[in-house]
Structures are given as C-alpha cells and as structure tokens.
C-alpha positions in Angstrom: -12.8 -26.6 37.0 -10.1 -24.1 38.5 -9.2 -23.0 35.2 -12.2 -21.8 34.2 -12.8 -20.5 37.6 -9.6 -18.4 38.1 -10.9 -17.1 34.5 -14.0 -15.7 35.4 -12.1 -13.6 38.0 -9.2 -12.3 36.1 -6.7 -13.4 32.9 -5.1 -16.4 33.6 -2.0 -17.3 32.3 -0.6 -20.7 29.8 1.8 -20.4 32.9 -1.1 -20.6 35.1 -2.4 -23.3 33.4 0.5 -25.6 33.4 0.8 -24.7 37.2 -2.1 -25.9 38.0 -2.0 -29.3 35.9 1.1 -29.7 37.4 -0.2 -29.3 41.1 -2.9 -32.2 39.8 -0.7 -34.2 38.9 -0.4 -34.4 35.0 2.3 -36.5 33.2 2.7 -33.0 31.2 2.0 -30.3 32.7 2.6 -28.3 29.4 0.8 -30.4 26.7 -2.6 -31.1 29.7 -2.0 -27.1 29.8 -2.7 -26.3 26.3 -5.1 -29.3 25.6 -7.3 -27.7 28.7 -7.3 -23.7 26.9 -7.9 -25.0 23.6 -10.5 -27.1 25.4 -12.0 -23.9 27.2 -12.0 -22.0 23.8 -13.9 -24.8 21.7 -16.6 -24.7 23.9 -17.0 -21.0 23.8 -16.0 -20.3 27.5 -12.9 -18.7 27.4 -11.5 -16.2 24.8 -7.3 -17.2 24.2 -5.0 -14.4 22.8 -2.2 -12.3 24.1 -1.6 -9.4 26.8 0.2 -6.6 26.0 1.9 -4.2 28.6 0.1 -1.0 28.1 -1.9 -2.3 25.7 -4.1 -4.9 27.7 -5.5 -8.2 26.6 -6.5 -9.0 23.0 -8.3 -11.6 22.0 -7.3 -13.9 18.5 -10.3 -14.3 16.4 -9.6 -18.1 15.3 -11.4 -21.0 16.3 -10.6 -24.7 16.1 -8.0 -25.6 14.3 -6.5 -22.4 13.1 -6.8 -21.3 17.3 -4.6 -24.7 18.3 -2.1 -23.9 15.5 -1.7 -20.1 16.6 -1.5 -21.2 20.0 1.1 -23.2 20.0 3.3 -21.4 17.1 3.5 -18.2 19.9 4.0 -20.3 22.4 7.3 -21.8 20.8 8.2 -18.1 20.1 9.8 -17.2 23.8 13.0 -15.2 23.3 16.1 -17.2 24.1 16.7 -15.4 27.3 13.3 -15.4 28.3 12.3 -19.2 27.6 8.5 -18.8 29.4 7.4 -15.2 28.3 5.4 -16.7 25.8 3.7 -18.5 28.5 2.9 -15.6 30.8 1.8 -13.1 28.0 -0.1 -15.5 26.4 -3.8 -16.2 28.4 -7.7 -17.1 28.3 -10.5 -14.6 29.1 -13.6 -15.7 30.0 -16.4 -14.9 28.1 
C-alpha cells in the first residue's frame, strides 16, 4: 500500500492520504482517506496524532473507537481561514 509505504519513510499527511485516494480514484477522497489511517492504526502499523512546528510529531494514545472519534473531531477543527490545516498537521507514523 503507498500509504503505508510513504510512512515508513517519513510522516505522511490526512492531506497525503486523501491525495493519494484521490489519484486512485475514490468516490471520496476524504472519507477513503480517514477509513485508510484509522485502518493503518487498528492494525498496529501506523501511530496517528498531530505535528507540531517546533515541537515535532506526537502521537494520541487512543485506539479504536476513542482513535476514530479524536480523529475526526480535529479534523473538523481547521480554522476558518485555513479550511485544510487540520489536514496537513494532522498524520500517521509508522511504527
């Protein structure tokens, strides 16, 4: 898988993600974007959580359930005038 792929190299972005499922052809890019990290994350190959200038990437401790609900309540936090910085902060890690 790409995804995963990309991953093992360096972060890789929700933005990323829904590039690429776009560029296969999903109906939503967006939705087949989160469905593949949360995906990633259940089976204990990726780490989600959020990348912080200066800070660096940290990883969100929750799995299943409470992981899919966290994921997308940041993603629908975006700032007005930035609509996809959620989407570019927010990325997997491979583990």
């Amino acid at each position: 898988m790409e995804v995963l792929d990309r991953a093992r190299g360096e972060w890789v972005s929700v933005a990323e993600i829904v590039s690429i499922a776009r560029e296969q052809g999903a109906a939503c890019s967006f939705e087949a974007a989160v469905a593949c990290a949360l995906a990633l994350a259940e089976q204990r190959l990726v780490r989600l959580g959020r990348y912080v200038q200066g800070a660096g990437f940290s990883a969100w401790p929750q799995r299943g359930p409470e992981l899919a609900q966290r994921l997308r309540g940041e993603l629908a936090e975006s700032p007005a005038h930035d609509p996809l910085q959620a989407q570019s902060d927010i990325m997997i890690d491979a583990v």
